[in-house]
Every structure is written in structure tokens, then in C-alpha cells.
C-alpha positions in Angstrom: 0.0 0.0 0.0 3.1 2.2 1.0 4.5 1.7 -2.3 1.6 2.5 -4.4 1.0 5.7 -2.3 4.9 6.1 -3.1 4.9 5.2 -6.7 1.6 7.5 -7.1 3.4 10.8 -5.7 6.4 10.3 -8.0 4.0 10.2 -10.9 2.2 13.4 -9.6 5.7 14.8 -9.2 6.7 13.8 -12.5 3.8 15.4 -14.7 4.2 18.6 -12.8 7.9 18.8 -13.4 7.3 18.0 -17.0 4.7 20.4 -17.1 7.3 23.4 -15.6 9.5 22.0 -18.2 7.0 22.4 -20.9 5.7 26.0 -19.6 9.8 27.4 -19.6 10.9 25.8 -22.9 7.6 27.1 -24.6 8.2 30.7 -23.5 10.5 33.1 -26.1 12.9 31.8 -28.7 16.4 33.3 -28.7 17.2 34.9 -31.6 20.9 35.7 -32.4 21.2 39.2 -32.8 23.4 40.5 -35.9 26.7 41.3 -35.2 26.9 45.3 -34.8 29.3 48.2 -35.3 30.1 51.3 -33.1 27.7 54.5 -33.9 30.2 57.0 -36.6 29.2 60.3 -36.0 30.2 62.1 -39.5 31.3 65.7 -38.7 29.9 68.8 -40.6 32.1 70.0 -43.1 33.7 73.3 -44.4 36.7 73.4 -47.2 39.3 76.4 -47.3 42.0 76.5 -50.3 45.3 74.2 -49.5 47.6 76.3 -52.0 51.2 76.1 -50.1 54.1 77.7 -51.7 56.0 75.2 -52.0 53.8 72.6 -53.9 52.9 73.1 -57.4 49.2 72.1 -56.7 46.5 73.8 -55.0 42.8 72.0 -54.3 40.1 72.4 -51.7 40.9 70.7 -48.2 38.0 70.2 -45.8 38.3 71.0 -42.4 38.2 67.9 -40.6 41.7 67.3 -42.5 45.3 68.0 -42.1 47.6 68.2 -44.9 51.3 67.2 -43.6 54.2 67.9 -46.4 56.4 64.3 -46.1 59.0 63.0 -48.0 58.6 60.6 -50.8 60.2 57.0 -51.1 63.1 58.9 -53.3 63.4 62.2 -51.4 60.9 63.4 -53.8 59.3 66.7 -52.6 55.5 67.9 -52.6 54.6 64.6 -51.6 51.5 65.0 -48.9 49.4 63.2 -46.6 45.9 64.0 -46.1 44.9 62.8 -42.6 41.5 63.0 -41.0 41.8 62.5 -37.3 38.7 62.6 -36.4 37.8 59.4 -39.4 41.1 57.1 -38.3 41.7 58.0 -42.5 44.4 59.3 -44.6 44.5 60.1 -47.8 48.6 59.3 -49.5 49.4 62.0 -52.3 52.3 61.7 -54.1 53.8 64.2 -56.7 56.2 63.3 -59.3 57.3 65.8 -62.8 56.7 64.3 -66.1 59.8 64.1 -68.2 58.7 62.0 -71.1 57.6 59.7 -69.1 54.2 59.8 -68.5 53.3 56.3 -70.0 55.5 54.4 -67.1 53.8 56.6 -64.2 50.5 55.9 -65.6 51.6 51.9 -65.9 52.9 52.0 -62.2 49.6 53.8 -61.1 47.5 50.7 -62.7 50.4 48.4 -61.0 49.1 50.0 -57.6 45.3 49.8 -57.8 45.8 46.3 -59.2 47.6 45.1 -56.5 44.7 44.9 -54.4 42.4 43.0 -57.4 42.8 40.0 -55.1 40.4 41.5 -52.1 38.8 43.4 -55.0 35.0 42.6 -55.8 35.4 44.6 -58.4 37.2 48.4 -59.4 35.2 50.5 -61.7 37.3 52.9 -63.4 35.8 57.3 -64.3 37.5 59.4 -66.2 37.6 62.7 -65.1 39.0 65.7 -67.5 38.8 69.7 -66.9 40.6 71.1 -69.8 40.5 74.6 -68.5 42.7 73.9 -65.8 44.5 70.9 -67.8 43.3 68.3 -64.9 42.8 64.9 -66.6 42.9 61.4 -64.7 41.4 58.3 -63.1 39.0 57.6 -60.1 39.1 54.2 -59.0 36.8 53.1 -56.3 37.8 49.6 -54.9 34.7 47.4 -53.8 35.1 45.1 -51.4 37.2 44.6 -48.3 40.4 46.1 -49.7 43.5 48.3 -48.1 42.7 51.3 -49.9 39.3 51.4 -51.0 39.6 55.2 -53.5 42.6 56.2 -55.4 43.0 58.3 -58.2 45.6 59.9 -60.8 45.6 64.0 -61.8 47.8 65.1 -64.5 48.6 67.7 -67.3 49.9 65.1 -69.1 53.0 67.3 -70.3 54.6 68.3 -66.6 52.6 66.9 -63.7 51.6 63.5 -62.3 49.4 63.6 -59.2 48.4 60.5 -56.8 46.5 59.6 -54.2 45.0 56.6 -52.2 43.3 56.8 -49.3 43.8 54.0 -46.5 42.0 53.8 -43.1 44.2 52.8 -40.0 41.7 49.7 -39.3 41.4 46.0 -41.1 39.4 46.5 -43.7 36.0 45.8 -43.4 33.5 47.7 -45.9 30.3 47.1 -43.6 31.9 48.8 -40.3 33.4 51.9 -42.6 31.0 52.5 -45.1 29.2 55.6 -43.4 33.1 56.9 -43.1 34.0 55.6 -46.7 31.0 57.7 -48.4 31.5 60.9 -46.6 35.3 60.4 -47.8 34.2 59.9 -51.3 32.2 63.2 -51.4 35.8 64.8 -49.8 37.8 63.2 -52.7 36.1 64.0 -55.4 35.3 67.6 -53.8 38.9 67.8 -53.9 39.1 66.7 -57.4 37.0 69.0 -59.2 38.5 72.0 -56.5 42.3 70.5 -57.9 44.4 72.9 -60.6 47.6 73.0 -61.1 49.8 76.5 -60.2 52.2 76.6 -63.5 50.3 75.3 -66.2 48.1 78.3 -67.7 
């Protein structure tokens, strides 16, 4: 009799554990939640002219950026960078004269957007030409996860080659910089059409 009684209790025990069991597990499903990224907030932006002395280029420079003169890989002068603090960007101009050589610098400029085809999705390629300032080149935009997602090429095509490639000081990843990378486009190609060069007339 003791053993039924027992035996009856543990059921009764049972079937309302089961039935806790049942009322938890029936309650809200966890969802994963998509990985996410830290809020950018984009600053407001002014430009001022960035004509120095010293370089034979002048173009509009916003100001959330610094232009710093540097040294280029031969001692080459009016080499610049463009750094935006604020962004973790900056934007690597380089400056060389054309002596007759225009075909090789334009060769080595499709050497160095090339070289990140690899992590490329794809690199579209727009002409750009203002022939009343003799500014003709190249705006690349890299898709994809790559180093240097913009470059482009400026020249006169008789005395000056002008380069640039912007780079962000992160591991690239085109879904955390995007609101970054399009408020650097409008920059770039604000500086583009602003660009003209000082001794060409």
C-alpha cells in the first residue's frame, strides 16, 4: 500500500515537473542578434583652399583634415598626406614631374590599384577631365574589403603626375566603414574637381 502511495506521488511529481518544463521551454525563442558596429558620428564639413608655396598644386581641403608635407620614397618633394583624425583615414598623395615619361607613371599607377584586385569585388574605373585647368585622370573606387578602397591619378599630361590613395588605420571591413567611406568619397572627389595645377596656364 506504502509503495503504491509512493509510486503514485512520484508520478504526480513527475507530470508537474514536465509540465514546468514544458511551460519554460515554450516561452520566447532566442534569436541571435546581428553582429553590430560602433555608432560614426560624420562631422559637418567646411573646405578652405590648400595652395602652399611650396607645392605646385593647389585644391580644396575640408576641415576635418590635415595636410602634412612628407617625404617621398626617393626624397621626392610635394609629396603629402591628407589625414583625417577625427575618421582614423588618410589620404597618401604623391607628386612626381613628367619628363617624357608619363606612360610608365600611368603603368605604375594601374600596378598599384591592381595590387589589391585580389580582395577586390570589383574596381570600376571614371574618367575625369577639366581642360580649363589641364586636370585629366582616373578615379578608382575599390569594392570590397580592400586596403585602400579610393585612389585616383591628376595630370597635365606634359609636366605633372598627381596620386593619391586613401587608406584607413583599421582591417578592412566595408560594412563597419561604409558611413566613413562615403562621406570620404564626397571629400575626394570635392577635392578633385577644387584641384588645378599652379604653373600650367
Amino acid at each position: 500500500m506504502k509503495r503504491r502511495g509512493r509510486q503514485k506521488k512520484n508520478r504526480v511529481l513527475l507530470v508537474v515537473l514536465m509540465a514546468v518544463l514544458l511551460s519554460v521551454s515554450c516561452g520566447k525563442r532566442y534569436v541571435p542578434r546581428p553582429y553590430g558596429y560602433w555608432r560614426i558620428e560624420i562631422p559637418d564639413t567646411a573646405y578652405t583652399a590648400f595652395a602652399e608655396d611650396t607645392l605646385p598644386y593647389a585644391f580644396d581641403l575640408s576641415d576635418n583634415a590635415i595636410a602634412e608635407p612628407i617625404k617621398g620614397d626617393n626624397g621626392e618633394r610635394c609629396w603629402i598626406n591628407v589625414k583625417y583624425p577625427t575618421l582614423n583615414a588618410t589620404l597618401h598623395c604623391s607628386y612626381k614631374p613628367v619628363k617624357n615619361n608619363l606612360g610608365m607613371l600611368s603603368d605604375e599607377t594601374q600596378k598599384f590599384v591592381y595590387k589589391h584586385a585580389m580582395k577586390a569585388e570589383a574596381i570600376p574605373e571614371q574618367g575625369y577631365e577639366h581642360p580649363e585647368k589641364h586636370v585629366y585622370g582616373v578615379y578608382y573606387e575599390l569594392q570590397g574589403n580592400t586596403a585602400s578602397p579610393i585612389q585616383f591619378v591628376l595630370t597635365d599630361s606634359t609636366a605633372n603626375f598627381f596620386r593619391a590613395a586613401l587608406y584607413f588605420n583599421a582591417r578592412p571591413n566595408q560594412d563597419s566603414i561604409q558611413p566613413v567611406l562615403d562621406y570620404m568619397r564626397g571629400d575626394i572627389i570635392r577635392m578633385i574637381e577644387s584641384f588645378e595645377w599652379k604653373d600650367v596656364k
